[in-house]
C-alpha positions as CSV (number, residue, x, y, z in Angstrom):
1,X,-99.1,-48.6,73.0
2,X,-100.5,-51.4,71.2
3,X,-103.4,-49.2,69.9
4,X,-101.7,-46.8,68.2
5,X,-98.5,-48.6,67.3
6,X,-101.0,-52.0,66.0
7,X,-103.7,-50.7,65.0
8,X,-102.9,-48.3,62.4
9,X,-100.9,-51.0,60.3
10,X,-104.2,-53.9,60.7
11,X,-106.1,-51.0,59.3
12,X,-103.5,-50.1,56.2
13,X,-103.3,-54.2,55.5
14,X,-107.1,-54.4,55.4
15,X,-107.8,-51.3,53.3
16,X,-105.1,-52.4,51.2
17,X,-106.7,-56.1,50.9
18,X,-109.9,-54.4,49.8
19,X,-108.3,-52.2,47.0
20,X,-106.3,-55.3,45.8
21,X,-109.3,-57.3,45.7
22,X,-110.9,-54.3,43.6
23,X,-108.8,-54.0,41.2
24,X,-108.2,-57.8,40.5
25,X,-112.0,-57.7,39.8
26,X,-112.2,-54.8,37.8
27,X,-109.5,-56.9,35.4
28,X,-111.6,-60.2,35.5
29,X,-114.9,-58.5,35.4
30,X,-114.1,-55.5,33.2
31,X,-111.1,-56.3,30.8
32,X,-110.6,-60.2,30.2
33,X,-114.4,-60.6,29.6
34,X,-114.6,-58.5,27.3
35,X,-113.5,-61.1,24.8
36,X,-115.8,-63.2,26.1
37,X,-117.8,-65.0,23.6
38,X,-121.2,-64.8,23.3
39,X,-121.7,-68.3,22.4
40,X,-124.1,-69.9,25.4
41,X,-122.1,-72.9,25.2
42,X,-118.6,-71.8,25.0
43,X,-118.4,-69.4,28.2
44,X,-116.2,-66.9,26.9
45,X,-114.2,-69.6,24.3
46,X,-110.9,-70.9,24.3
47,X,-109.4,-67.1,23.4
48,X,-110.6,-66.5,27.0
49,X,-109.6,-69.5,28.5
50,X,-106.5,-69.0,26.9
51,X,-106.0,-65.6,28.2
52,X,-107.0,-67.1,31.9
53,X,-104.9,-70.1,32.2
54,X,-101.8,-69.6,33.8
55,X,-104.1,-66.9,36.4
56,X,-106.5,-69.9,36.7
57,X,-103.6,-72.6,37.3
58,X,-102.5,-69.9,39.9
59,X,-105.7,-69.4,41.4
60,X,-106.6,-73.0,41.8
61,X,-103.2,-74.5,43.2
62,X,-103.4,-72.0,45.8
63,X,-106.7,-73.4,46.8
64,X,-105.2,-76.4,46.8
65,X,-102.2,-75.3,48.9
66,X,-105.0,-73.8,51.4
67,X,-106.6,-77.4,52.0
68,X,-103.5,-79.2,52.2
69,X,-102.4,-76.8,54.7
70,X,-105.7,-77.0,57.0
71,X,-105.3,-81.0,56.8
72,X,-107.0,-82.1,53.8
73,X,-106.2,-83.5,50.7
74,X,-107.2,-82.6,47.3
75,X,-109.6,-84.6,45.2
76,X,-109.9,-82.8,42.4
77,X,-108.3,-79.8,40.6
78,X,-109.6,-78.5,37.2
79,X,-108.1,-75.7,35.5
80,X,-110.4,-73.6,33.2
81,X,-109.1,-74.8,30.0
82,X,-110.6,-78.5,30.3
83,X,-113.3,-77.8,32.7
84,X,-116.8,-77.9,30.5
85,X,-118.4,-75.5,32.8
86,X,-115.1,-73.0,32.1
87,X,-114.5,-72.1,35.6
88,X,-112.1,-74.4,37.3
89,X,-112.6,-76.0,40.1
90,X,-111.0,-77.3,42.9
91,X,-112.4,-80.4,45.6
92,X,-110.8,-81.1,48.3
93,X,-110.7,-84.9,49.5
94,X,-110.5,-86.7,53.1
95,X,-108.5,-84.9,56.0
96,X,-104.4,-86.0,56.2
97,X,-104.8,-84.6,59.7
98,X,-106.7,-85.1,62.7
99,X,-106.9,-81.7,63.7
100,X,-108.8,-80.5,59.9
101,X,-111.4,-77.9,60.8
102,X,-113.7,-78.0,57.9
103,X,-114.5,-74.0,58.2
104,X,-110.8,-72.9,58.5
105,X,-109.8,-75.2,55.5
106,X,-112.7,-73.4,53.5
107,X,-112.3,-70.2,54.4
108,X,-108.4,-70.7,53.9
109,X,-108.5,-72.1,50.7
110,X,-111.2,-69.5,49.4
111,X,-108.4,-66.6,50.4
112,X,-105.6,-68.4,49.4
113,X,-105.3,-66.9,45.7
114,X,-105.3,-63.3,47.2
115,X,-101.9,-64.0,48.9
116,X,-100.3,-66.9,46.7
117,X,-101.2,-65.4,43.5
118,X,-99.5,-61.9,44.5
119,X,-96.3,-63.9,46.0
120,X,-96.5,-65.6,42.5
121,X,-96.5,-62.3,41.0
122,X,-93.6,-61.0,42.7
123,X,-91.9,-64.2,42.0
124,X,-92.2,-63.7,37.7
125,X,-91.1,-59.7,38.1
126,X,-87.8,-61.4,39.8
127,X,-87.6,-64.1,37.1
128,X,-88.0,-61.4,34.3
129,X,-85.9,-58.7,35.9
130,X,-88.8,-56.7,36.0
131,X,-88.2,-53.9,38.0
132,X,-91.3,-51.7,39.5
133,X,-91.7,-48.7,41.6
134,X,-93.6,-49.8,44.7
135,X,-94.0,-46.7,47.5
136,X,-95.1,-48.4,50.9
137,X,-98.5,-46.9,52.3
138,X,-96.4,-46.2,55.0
139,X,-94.1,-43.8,53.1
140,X,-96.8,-42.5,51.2
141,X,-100.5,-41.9,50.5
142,X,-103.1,-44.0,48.8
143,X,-102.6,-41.6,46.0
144,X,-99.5,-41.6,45.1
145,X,-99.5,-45.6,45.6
146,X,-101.9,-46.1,42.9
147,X,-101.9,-43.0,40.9
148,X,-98.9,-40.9,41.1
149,X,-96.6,-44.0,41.2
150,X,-98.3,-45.4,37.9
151,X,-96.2,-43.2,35.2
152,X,-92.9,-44.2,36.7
153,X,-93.9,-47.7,36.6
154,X,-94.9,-47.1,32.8
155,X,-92.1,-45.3,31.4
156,X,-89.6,-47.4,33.3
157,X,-90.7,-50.9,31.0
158,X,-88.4,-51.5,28.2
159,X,-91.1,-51.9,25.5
160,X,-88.2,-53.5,23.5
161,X,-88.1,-56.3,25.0
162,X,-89.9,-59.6,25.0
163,X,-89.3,-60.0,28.9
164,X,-91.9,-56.9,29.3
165,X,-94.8,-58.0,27.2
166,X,-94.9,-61.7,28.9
167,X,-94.7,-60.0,32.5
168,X,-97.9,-57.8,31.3
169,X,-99.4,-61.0,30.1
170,X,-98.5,-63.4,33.1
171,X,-99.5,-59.8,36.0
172,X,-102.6,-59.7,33.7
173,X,-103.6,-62.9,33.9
174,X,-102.7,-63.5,37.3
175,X,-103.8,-60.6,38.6
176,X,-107.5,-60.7,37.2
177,X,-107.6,-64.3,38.9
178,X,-106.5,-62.6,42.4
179,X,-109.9,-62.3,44.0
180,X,-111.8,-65.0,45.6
181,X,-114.9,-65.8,43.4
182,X,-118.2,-65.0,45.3
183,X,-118.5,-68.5,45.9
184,X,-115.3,-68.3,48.1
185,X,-116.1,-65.0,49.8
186,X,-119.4,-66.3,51.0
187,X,-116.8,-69.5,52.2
188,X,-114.7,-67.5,53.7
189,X,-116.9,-65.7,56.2
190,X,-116.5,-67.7,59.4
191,X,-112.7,-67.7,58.7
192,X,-112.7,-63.9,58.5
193,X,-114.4,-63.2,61.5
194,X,-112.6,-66.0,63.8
195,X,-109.8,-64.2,62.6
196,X,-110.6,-60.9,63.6
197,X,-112.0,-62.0,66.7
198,X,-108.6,-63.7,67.6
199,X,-106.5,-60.4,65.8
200,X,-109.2,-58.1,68.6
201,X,-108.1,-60.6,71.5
202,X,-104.2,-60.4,70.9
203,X,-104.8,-56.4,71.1
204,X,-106.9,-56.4,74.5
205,X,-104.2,-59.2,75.9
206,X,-101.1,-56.5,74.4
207,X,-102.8,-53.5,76.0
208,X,-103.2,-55.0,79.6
209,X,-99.3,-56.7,79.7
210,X,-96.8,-54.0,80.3
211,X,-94.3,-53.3,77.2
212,X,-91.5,-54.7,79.3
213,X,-92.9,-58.2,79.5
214,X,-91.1,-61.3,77.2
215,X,-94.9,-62.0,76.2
216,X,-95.8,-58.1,75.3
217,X,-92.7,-58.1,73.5
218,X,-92.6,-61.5,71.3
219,X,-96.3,-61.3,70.2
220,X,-96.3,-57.3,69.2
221,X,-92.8,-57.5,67.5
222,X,-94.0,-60.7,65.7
223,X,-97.5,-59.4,64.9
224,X,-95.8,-56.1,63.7
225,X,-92.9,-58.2,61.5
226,X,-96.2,-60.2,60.1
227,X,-98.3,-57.2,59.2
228,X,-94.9,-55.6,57.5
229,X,-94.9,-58.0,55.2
230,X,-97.8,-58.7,54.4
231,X,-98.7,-54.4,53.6
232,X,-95.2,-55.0,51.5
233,X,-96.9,-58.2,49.3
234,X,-100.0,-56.1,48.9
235,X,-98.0,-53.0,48.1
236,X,-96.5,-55.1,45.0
237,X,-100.1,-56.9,44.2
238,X,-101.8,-52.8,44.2
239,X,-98.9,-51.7,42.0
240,X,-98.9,-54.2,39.4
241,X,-102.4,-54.7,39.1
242,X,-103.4,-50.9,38.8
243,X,-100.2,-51.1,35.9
244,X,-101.7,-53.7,33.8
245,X,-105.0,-52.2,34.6
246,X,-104.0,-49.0,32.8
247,X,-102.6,-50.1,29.7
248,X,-105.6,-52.9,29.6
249,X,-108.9,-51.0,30.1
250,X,-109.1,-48.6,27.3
251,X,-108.8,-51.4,25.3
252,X,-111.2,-53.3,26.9
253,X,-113.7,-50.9,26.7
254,X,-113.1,-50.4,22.3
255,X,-113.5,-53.8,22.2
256,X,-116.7,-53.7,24.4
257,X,-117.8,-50.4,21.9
258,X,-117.2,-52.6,19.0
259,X,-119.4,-55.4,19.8
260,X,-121.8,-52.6,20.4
């Protein structure tokens, strides 16, 4: 039934949006500022912004993908590096369509880098021939996902090759510009819960057709296809983020001891 077959994966895919989400911050809040400047005017200087701007270019075009998507265009789009406040922004402009819902193309937009950024990622381990370990939840535990799974990720780099350190570089700027900013969480809100209100419908309608019917059996196989691939992307966003996360955060926190 629809309860036990659905439900269980919507739980892993949300849990695992959570971690993901976690762990993206942890890199932003934790590791990449702590080369943050303390000059008031600088906002972390251009080491930082350096360090933040292929992430950043990430993280704003798929904001940008999110309006376009929802039927509006895009005004404006800043990346860190020339923006004076050393954020980035991103504006959307007038809708393209007439069907634009302000609050989806916010809330959209403001999840967008979650998604995008880790297809992105996935996308540079393929260009590099980077090759990681990446246990499904469903195979495995949480554990052994994030934990377990993390020495044979790390002993199976080739440390003597260039490929490996710009893959750390691009997954660790990438990755710490995952999350949305709190900004776009508080955006996102209305999206989020029109979305589980529709995702709670679907269920109710699933559990009263009988499994035999052409409706019953086109929505759950595509709602179960959907939720497949999406636990796979975040599989690969959990695995690459706790990897660079690893190597990064004992020197973060030196770094962070030495400016006392």
């Amino acid at each position: 039934m629809p309860t036990t077959t659905l439900l269980n994966p919507i739980v892993i895919v949300l849990a695992e949006a959570v971690i993901l989400y976690m762990l993206s911050r942890l890199l932003f809040v934790w590791v990449l500022q702590s080369v943050a400047s303390r000059h008031p005017y600088s906002r972390g200087g251009r080491l930082l912004q350096w360090l933040r701007l292929p992430g950043n270019l990430v993280h704003e075009l798929s904001h940008a993908l999110g309006y376009l998507l929802c039927g509006y265009t895009v005004r404006r789009m800043v990346p860190c590096i020339f923006d004076t406040a050393g954020r980035g922004s991103c504006q959307p402009g007038r809708r393209w369509s007439p069907l634009a819902l302000p609050w989806l193309a916010s809330g959209l937009a403001a999840t967008a880098p979650l998604v995008v950024g880790t297809l992105v990622l996935r996308g540079v381990a393929q260009a590099l021939d980077i090759h990681l370990h990446t246990p499904t939840v469903a195979h495995s535990t949480m554990g052994t996902l994030l934990i377990d799974n993390l020495w044979a990720n790390l002993t199976a780099l080739d440390y003597h090759h260039w490929r490996t350190y710009l893959f750390l570089y691009l997954a660790f700027s990438i990755g710490s510009e995952l999350s949305p900013s709190q900004l776009d969480v508080r955006r996102s809100l209305p999206t989020l819960l029109v979305g589980a209100a529709g995702l709670a419908a679907m269920i109710i309608v699933l559990n009263r057709l009988p499994s035999a019917a052409p409706a019953y059996i086109f929505l759950s196989t595509h709602l179960r296809d959907g939720l497949s691939s999406l636990q796979a992307l975040l599989d690969f966003g959990i695995v690459t983020t706790g990897l660079v996360a690893a190597i990064t955060i004992l020197p973060a926190a030196l770094i962070r001891a030495a400016r006392g």
